[in-house]
VOKE-109314 format. One record per residue (C-alpha): residue number from 1; x, y, z. Coordinates in Angstrom, 2 decimals. Layout:
! VOKE-109314
<rec NUM,<X,Y,Z>>
...
! end
This chain:
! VOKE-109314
<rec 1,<-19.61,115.49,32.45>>
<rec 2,<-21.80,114.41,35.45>>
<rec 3,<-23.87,118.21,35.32>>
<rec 4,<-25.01,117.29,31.87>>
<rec 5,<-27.03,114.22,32.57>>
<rec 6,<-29.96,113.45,35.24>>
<rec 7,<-29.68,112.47,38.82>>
<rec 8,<-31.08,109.17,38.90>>
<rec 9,<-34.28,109.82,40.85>>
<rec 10,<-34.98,112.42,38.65>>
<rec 11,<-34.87,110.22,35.55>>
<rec 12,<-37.04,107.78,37.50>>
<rec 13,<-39.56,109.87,38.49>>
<rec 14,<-39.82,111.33,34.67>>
<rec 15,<-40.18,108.14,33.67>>
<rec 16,<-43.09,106.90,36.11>>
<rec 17,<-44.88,110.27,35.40>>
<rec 18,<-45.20,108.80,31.45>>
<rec 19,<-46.82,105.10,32.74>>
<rec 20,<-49.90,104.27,33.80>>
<rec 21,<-51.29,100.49,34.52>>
<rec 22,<-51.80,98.37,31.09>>
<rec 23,<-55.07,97.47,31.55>>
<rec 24,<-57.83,95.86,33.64>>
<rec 25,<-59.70,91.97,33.59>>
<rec 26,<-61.42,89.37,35.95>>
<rec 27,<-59.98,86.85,37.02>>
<rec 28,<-60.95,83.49,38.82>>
<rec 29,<-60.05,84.05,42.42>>
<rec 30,<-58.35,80.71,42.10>>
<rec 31,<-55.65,82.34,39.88>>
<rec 32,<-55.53,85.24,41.33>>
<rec 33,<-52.29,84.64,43.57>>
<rec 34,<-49.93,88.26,43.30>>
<rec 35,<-52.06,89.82,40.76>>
<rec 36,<-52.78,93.39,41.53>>
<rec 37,<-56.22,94.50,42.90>>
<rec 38,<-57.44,96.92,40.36>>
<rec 39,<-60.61,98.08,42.80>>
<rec 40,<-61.23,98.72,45.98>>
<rec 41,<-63.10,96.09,48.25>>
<rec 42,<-65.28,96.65,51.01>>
<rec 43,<-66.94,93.58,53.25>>
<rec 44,<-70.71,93.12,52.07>>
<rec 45,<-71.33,90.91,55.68>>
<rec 46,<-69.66,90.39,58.69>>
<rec 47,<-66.62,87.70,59.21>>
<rec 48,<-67.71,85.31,60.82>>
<rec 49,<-71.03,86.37,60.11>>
<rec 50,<-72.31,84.57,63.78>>
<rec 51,<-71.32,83.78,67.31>>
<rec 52,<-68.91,81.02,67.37>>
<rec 53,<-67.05,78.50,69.55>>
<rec 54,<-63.45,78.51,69.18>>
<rec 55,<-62.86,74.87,70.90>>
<rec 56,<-64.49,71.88,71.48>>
<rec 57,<-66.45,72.07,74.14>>
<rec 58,<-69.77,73.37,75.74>>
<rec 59,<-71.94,76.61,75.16>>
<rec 60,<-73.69,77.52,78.38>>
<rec 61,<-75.29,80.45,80.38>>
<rec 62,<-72.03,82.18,82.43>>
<rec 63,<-75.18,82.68,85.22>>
<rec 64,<-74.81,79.17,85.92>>
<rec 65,<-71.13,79.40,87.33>>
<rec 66,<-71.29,81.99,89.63>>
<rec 67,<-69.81,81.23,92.82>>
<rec 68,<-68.46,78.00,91.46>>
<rec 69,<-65.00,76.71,92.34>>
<rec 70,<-63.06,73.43,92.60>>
<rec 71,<-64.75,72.52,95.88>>
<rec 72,<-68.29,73.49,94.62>>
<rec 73,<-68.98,72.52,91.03>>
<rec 74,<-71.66,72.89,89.13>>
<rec 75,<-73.32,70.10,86.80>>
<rec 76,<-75.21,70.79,83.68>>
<rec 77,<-77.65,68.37,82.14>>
<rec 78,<-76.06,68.06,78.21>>
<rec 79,<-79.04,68.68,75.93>>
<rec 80,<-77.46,67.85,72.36>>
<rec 81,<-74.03,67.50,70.57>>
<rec 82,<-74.37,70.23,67.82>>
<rec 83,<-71.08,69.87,64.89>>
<rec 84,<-69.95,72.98,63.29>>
<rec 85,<-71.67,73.79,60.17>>
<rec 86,<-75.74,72.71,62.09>>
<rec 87,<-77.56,75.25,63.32>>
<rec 88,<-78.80,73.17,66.97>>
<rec 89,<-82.46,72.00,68.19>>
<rec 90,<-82.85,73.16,71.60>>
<rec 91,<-81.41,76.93,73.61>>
<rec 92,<-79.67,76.72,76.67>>
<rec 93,<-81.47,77.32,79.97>>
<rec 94,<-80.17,77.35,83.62>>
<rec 95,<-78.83,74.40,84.19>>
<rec 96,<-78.27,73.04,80.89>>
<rec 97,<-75.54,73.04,78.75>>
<rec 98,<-75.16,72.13,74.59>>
<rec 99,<-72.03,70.18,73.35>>
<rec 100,<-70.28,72.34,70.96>>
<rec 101,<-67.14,71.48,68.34>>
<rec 102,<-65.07,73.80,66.78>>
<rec 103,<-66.52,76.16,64.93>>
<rec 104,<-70.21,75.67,65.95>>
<rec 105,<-72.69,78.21,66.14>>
<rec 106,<-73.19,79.41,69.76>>
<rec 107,<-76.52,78.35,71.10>>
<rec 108,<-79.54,80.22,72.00>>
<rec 109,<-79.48,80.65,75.76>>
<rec 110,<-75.48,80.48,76.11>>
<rec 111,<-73.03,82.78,76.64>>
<rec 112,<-69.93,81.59,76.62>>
<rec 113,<-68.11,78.22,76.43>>
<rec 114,<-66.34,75.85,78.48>>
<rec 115,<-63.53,74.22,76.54>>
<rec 116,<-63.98,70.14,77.38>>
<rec 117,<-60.01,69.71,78.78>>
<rec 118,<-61.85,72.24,81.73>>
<rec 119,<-64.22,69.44,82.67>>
<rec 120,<-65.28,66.36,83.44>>
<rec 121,<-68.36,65.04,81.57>>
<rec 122,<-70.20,61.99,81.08>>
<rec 123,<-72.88,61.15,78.04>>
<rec 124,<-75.57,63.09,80.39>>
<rec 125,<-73.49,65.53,82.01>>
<rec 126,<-70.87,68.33,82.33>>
<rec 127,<-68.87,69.12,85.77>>
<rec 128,<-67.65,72.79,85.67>>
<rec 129,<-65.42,73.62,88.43>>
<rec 130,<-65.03,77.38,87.91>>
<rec 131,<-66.77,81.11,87.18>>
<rec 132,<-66.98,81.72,83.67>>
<rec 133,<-67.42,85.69,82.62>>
<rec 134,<-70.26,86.50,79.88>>
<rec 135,<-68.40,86.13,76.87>>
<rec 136,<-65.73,83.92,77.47>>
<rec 137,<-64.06,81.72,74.49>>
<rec 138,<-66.85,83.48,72.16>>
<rec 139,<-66.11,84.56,68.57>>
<rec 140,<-67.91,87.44,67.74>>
<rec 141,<-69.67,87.96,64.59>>
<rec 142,<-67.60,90.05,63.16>>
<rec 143,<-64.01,89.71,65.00>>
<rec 144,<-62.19,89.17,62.00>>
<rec 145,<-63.81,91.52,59.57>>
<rec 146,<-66.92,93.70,60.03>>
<rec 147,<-69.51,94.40,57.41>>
<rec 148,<-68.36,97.93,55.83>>
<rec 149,<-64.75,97.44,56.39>>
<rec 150,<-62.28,98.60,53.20>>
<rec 151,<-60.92,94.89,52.71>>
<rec 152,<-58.26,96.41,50.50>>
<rec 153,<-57.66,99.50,48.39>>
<rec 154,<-56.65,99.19,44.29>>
<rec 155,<-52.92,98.59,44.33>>
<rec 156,<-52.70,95.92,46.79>>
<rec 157,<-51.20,92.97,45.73>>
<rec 158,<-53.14,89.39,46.40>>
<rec 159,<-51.10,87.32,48.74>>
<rec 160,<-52.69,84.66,51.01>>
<rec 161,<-54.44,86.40,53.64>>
<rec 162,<-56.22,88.71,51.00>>
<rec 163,<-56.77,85.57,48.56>>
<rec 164,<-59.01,83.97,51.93>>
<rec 165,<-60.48,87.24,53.09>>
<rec 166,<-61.83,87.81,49.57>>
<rec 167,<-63.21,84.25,49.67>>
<rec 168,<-64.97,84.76,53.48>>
<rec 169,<-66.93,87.39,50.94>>
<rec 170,<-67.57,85.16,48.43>>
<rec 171,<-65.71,87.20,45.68>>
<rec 172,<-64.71,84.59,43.07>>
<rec 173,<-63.59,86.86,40.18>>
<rec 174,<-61.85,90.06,41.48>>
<rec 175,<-60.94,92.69,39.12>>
<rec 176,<-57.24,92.93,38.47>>
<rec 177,<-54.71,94.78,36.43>>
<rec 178,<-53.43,92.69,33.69>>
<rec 179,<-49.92,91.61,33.98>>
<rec 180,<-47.47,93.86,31.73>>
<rec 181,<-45.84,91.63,29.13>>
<rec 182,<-42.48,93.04,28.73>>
<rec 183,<-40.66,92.63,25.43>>
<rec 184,<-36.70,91.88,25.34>>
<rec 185,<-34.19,92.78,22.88>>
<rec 186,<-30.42,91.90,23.08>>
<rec 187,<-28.58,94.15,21.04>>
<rec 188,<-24.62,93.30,19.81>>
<rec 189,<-22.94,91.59,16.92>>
<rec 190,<-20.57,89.20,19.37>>
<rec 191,<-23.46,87.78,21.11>>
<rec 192,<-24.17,84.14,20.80>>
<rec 193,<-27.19,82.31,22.52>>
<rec 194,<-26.15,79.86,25.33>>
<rec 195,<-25.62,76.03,23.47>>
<rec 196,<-24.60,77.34,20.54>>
<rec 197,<-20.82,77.68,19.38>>
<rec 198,<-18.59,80.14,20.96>>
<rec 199,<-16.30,81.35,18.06>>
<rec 200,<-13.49,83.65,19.36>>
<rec 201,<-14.55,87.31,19.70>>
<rec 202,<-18.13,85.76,20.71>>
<rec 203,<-19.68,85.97,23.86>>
<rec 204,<-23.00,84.63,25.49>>
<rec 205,<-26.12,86.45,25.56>>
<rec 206,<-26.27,86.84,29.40>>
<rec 207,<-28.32,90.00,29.43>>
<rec 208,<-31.28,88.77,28.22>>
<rec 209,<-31.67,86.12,30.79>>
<rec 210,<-30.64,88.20,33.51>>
<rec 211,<-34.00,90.91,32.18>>
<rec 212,<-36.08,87.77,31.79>>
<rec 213,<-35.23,86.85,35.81>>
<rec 214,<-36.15,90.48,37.29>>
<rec 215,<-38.43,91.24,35.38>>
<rec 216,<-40.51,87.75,36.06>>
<rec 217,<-39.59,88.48,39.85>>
<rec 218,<-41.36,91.78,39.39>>
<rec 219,<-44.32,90.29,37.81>>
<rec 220,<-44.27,91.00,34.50>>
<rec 221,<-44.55,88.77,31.58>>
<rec 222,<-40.61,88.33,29.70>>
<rec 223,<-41.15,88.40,26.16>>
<rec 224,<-37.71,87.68,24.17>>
<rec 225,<-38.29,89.54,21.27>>
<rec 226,<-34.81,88.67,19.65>>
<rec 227,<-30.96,89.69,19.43>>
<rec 228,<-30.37,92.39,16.71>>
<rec 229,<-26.69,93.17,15.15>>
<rec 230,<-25.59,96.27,15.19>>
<rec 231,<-27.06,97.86,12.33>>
<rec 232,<-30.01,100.71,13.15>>
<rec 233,<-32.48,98.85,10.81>>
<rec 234,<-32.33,95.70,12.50>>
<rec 235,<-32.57,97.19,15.87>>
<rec 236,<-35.15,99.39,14.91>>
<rec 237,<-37.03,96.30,13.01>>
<rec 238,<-37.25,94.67,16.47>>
<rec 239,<-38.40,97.38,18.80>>
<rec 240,<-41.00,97.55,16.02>>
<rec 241,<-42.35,94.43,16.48>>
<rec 242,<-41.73,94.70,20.33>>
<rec 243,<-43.95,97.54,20.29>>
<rec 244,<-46.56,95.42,18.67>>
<rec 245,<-46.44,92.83,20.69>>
<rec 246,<-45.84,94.65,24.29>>
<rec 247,<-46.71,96.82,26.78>>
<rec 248,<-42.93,97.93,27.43>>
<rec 249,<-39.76,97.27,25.89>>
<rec 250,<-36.34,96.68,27.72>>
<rec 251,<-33.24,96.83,25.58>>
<rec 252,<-29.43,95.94,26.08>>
<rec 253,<-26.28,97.29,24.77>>
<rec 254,<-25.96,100.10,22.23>>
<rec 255,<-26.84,103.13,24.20>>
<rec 256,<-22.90,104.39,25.47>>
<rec 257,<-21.26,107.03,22.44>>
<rec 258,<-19.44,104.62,20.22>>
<rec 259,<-19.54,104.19,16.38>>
<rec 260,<-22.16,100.82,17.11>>
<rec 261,<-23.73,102.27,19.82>>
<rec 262,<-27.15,102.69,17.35>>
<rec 263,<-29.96,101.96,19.62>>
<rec 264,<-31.00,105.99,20.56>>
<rec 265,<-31.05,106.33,17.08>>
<rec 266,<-32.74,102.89,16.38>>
<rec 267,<-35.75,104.66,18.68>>
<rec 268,<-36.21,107.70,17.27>>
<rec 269,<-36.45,105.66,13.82>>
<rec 270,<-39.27,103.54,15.70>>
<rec 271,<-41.39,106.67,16.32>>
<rec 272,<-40.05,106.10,19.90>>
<rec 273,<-39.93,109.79,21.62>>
<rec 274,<-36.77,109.93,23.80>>
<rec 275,<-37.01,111.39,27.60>>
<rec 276,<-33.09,111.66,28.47>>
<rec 277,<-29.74,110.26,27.33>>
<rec 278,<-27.44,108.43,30.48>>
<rec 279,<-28.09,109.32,34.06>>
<rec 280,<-25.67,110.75,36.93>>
<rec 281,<-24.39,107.78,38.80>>
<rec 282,<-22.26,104.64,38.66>>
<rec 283,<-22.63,101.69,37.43>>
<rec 284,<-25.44,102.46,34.96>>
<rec 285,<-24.58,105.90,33.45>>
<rec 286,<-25.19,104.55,29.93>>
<rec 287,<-28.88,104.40,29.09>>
<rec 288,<-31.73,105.78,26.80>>
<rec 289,<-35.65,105.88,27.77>>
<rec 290,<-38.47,106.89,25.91>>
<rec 291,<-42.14,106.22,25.18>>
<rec 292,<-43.63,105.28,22.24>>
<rec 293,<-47.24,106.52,22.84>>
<rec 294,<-48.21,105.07,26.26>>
<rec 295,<-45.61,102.22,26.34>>
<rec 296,<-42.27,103.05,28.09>>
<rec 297,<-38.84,101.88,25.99>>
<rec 298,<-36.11,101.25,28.44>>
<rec 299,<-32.45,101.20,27.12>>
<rec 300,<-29.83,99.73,28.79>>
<rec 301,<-26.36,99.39,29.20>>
<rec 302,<-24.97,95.79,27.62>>
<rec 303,<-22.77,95.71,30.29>>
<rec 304,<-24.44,93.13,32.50>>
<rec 305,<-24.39,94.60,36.01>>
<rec 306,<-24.29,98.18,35.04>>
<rec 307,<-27.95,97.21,32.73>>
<rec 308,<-29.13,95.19,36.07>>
<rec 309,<-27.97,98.42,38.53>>
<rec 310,<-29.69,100.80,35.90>>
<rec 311,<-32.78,98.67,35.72>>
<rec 312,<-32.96,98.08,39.81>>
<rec 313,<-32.88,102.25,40.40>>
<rec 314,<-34.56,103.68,37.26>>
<rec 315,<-36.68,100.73,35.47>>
<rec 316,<-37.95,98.52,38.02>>
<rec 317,<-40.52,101.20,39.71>>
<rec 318,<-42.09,101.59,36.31>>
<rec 319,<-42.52,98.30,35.71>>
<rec 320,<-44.11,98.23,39.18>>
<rec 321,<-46.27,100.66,38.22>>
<rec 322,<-47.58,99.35,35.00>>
<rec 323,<-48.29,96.15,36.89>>
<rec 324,<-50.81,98.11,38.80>>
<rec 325,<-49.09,98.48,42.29>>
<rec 326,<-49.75,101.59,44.57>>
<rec 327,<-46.23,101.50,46.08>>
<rec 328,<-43.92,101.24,43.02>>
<rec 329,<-41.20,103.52,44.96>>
<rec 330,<-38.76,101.12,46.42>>
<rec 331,<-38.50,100.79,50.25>>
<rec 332,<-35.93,103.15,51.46>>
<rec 333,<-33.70,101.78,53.88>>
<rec 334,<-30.67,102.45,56.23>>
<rec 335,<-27.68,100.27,55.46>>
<rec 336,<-24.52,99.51,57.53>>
<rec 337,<-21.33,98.48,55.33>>
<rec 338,<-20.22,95.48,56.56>>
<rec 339,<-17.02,95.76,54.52>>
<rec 340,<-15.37,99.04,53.19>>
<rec 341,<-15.24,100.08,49.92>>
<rec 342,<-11.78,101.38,49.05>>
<rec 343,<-12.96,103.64,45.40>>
<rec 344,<-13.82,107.25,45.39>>
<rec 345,<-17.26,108.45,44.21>>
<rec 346,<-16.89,111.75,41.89>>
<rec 347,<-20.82,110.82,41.23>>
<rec 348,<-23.55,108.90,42.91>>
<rec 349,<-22.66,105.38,43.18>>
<rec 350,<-25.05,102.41,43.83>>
<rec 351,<-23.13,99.56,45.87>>
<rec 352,<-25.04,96.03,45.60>>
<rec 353,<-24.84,93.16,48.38>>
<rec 354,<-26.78,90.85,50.45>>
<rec 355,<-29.02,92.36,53.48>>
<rec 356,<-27.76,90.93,56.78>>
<rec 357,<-29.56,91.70,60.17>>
<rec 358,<-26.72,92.07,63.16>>
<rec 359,<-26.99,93.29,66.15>>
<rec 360,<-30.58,95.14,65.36>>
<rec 361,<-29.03,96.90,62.38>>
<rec 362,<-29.59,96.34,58.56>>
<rec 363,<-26.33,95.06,56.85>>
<rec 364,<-25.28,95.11,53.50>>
<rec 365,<-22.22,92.29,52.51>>
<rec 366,<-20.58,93.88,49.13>>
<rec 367,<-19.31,91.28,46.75>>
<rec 368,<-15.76,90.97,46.01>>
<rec 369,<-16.08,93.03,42.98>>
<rec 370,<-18.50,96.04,42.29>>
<rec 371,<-17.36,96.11,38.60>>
<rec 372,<-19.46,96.73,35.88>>
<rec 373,<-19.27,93.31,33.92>>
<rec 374,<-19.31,91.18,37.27>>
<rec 375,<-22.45,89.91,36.73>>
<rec 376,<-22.12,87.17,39.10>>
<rec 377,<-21.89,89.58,41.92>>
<rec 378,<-25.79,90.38,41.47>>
<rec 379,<-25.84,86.13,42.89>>
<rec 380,<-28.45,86.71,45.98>>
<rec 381,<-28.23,90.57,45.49>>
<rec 382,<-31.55,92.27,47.62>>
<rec 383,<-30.46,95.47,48.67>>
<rec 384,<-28.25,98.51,47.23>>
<rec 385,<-26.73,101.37,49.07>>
<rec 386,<-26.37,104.72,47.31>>
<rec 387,<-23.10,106.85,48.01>>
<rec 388,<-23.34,110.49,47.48>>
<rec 389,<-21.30,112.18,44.68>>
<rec 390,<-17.77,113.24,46.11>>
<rec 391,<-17.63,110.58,48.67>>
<rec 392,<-14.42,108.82,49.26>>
<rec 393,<-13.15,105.87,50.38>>
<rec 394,<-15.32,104.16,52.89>>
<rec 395,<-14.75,102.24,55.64>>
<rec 396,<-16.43,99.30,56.99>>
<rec 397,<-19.21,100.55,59.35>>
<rec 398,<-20.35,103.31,57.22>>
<rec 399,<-24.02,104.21,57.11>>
<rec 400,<-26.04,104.86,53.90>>
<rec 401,<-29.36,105.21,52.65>>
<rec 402,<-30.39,102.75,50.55>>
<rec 403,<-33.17,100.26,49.23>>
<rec 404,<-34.51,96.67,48.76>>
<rec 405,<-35.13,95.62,45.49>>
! end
């Protein structure tokens, strides 16, 4: 069974080599917060672009404190108080000093500075009781980020520190790649929206808001398209639309070998060209992906946990990708079980958890339950650990590859 379908990886990989980023725009640098840098940005001028004091205190020549200790001081005649953001009157010369504030420009003449809490001063004055070294509690023109520096490469998403780098440059509208608005479609004739009635054989739509979560975590757009029976002409009616309205599609339920299972066939009806047909692990076996033209159509299981395991492994890095990001690949990591996991593994399995640090090692908690409908055991879920095909039971303490998501 397992040697007909894909490993995975491989299905992954086929899939990212089909998407490309949806598109380009400018935006205000206000709204820019984790948008995706769609060009690369090198510093026009230096950061800060002058010499500046760090404290509050006084810019002076360092020539003035040679030999100068607690039992011979040296006093400096204050020429002017000078705030940050004024450029000052006068330039230090020996045996004067400037009074500087944070920030402030250092003087012509000076050196370095004294920080005040090292002195004792008066309106006229400044006692300094010890050498200062050219240079000292200067901030160089430059120190933070020098003219000609790569700021950031296309890929890199805007956090904080980027946001107020980009700003020191006085770039106000970076170019981005658009966010990806990713169209949902629930797929099952027992599936009832949440506040309406349950009638028996019913069940709540919990797919679609479980695709609307990641997917907005990710940074994409959720578009909820709408829940289609199963009948092929619905479906395909709705991945229609999808396909006008999106720049991907995600679908649940349909895609296993049963009489209703109608959404392959709902995609090739939609012009939609299929890539593969279920995948070589567990949960998550059951899927279909294809493109229609340049948009990817992701399939998956209506099982809830086996769609969100499918989507974590296979979908998510596209979805990465179309949002613009260099590193779409997720980050590869070494995982200790911190409980064992008593089921064999006649294929590759992906285990979910929590990520734990103990004793300097990465440690994944399972959830009681690994089954495929447990949805509730993907609560707090931020890591997975993959167990190689033919593996048995495992005991607590057993190292695996695995990944963040």
């Amino acid at each position: 069974m397992w040697n007909d379908v894909m490993k995975y990886e491989e299905a992954r990989d086929l899939l990212l080599s089909k998407v490309a980023p949806v598109g380009r725009e400018r935006v205000p640098l206000t709204d820019c917060a984790g948008k995706v840098l769609a060009e690369a940005l090198t510093a026009a001028e230096n950061v800060p672009p002058f010499d500046r004091s760090p404290y509050d205190g006084y810019a002076l020549s360092s020539k003035d404190t040679e030999g100068v200790d607690e039992t011979h001081p040296v006093i400096l005649r204050i020429l002017e108080e000078v705030p940050a953001g004024v450029k000052g009157k006068c330039a230090v010369t020996s045996g004067t000093a400037i009074k500087v504030l944070t920030g402030t420009m250092l003087p012509e003449g000076a050196d370095c500075i004294v920080p005040f809490e090292d002195t004792r001063f008066t309106a006229e004055t400044v006692e300094i009781s010890g050498h200062l070294a050219s240079g000292s509690n200067v901030i160089r023109a430059g120190e933070d980020v020098r003219a000609g520096d790569l700021l950031a490469a296309a890929g890199t998403v805007i956090d904080g520190g980027l946001a107020a780098t980009l700003a020191g440059q006085n770039v106000i509208s970076p170019e981005v790649y658009r966010v990806p608005h990713v169209g949902i479609i629930s797929t099952g004739s027992e599936l009832v929206e949440p506040g309406d009635i349950l009638e028996p054989g019913r069940i709540y739509n919990t797919s679609r808001y479980a695709m609307s979560a990641v997917l907005r975590r990710d940074g994409a757009e959720p578009v909820f398209i709408g829940t289609a029976p199963d009948d092929i002409r619905d479906i395909s009616e709705l991945i229609r639309e999808g396909l006008s309205k999106c720049d991907a599609l995600v679908l649940t339920g349909g895609v296993s070998v049963g009489d209703y299972d109608l959404t392959p066939d709902a995609m090739e009806l939609s012009g939609v060209e299929i890539l593969f047909r279920g995948v070589a692990m567990k949960p998550g076996m059951a899927c279909c992906y294809g493109m229609a033209g340049q948009k990817p159509v992701m399939a998956l299981s209506g099982n809830p946990a086996s769609s969100m395991t499918n989507y974590c492994a296979i979908a998510r890095p596209a979805v990465l990708k179309l949002r613009g990001l260099s590193e779409y690949l997720p980050r590869e990591i070494e995982l200790t079980l911190a409980e064992g996991f008593s089921k064999k593994s006649k294929t590759t399995r992906i285990l979910r958890g929590r990520l734990g640090i103990e004793g300097g090692r990465a440690v994944l908690h399972l959830p009681s339950e690994q089954g495929n409908t447990v949805i509730s055991s993907m609560i707090g879920c931020d890591a997975m650990a993959v167990v190689p095909a033919g593996s048995g039971a495992l005991p607590a303490g057993t190292v695996l590859k695995g990944f963040l998501i």
